[in-house]
C-alpha positions in Angstrom: 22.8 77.8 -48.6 22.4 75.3 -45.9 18.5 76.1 -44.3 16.8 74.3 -42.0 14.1 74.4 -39.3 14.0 72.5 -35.9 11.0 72.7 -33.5 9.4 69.8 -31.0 6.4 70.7 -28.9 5.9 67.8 -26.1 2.3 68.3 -24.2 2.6 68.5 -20.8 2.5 65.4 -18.4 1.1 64.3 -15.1 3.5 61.1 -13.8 1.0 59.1 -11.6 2.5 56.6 -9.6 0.1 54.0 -7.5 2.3 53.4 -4.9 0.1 50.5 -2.0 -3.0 50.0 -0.6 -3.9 49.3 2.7 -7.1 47.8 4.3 -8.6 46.0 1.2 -11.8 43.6 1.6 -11.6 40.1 1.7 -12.9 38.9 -1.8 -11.7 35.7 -2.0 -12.5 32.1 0.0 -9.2 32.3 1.3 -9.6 35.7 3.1 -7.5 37.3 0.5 -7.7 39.2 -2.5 -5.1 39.5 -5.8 -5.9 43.4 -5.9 -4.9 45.5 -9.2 -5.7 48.9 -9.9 -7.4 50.6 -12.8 -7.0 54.2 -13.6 -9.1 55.8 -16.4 -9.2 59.6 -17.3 -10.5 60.8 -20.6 -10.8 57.8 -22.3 -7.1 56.5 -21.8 -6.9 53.3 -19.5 -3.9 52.0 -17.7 -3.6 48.8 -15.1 -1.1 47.9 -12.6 0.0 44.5 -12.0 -1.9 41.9 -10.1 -0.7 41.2 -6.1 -1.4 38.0 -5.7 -2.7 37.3 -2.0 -3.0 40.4 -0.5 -4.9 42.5 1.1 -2.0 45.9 1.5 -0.5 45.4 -1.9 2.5 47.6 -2.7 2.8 48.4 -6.8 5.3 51.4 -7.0 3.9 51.6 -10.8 4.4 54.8 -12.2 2.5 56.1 -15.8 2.5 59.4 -17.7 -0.3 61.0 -19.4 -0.7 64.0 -21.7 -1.8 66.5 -19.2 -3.4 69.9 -21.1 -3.7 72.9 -19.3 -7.3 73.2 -19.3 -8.5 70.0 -17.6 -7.5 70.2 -14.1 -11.2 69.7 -13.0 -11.4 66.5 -14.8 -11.5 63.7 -12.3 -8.6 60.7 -12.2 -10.8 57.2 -11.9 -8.7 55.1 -9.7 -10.9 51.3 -9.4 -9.6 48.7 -7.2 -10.3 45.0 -8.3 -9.8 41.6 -7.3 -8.7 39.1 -10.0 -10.4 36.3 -10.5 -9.3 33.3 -12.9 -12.6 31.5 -13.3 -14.9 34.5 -12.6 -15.7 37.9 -13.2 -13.5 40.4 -11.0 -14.9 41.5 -8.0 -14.7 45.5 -7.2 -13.0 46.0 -4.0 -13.3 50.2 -4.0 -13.2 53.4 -6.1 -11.8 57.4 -5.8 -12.1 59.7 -7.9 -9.3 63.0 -7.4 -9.3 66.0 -9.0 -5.8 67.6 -9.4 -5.6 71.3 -8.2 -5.4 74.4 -10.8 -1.8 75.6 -9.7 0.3 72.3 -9.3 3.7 73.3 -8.5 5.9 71.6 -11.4 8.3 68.8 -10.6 7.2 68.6 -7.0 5.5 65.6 -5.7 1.6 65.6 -4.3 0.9 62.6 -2.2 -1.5 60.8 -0.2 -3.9 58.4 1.0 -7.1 58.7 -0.5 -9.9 56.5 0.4 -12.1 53.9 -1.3 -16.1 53.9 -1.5 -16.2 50.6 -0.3 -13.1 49.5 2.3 -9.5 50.6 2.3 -7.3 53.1 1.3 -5.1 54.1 -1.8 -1.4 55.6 -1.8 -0.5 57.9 -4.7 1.9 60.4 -6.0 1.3 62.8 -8.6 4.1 64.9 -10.6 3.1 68.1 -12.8 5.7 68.2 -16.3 5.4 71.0 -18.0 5.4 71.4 -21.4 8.9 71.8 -22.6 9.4 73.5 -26.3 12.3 74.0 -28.2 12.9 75.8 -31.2 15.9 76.4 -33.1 16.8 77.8 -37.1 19.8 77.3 -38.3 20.3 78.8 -41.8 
């Protein structure tokens, strides 16, 4: 007899994807700023790249976190910075945003959202499910 078992369980995701920015402050002496963006939630980190001289920066950087059921009122930390070679990077804004209870799977959320200090932030989020499969085979 031939027996075997088959099962994956994948957590669900939420695909973030910072798409520009728009408005930043001037952090540098050349009236510019190399802008990145930091996002934290829940102790997991992720950074875009840097954009070099400029202060509407357009990243179209997308990342995918476990996303659990239970932890829609658990803020996304989005913190803009300016990168600095010789010297510690300067903040240019923060926004926190909570994702709503009954996200409508595989359909896109986005929108400007805007910083503490000057500017805006574009982004996109996408609600995955979880997706089980189970098969037995005997």
């Amino acid at each position: 007899f031939l027996f075997y078992r088959y099962f994956i369980f994948i957590m669900s995701q939420l695909q973030i994807t910072v798409i520009q920015a728009r408005g930043l402050r001037k952090a540098d002496v050349i009236g510019k700023s190399d802008p990145y963006v930091k996002l934290k939630w829940m102790g997991q980190k992720f950074k875009t790249s840097i954009k070099m001289v400029d202060l509407s920066p357009v990243w179209n950087e997308t990342f995918a976190i476990p996303w659990p059921e239970n932890v829609t009122k658990t803020p996304l930390e989005f913190q803009v910075f300016d990168f600095d070679a010789c010297s510690q990077n300067d903040k240019l804004g923060n926004v926190s945003v909570t994702m709503p209870e009954n996200m409508t799977p595989h359909t896109p959320m986005e929108g400007w959202f805007k910083l503490d200090m000057q500017g805006e932030l574009q982004l996109r989020f996408v609600y995955l499910p979880t997706a089980n499969t189970h098969n037995t085979h005997t």
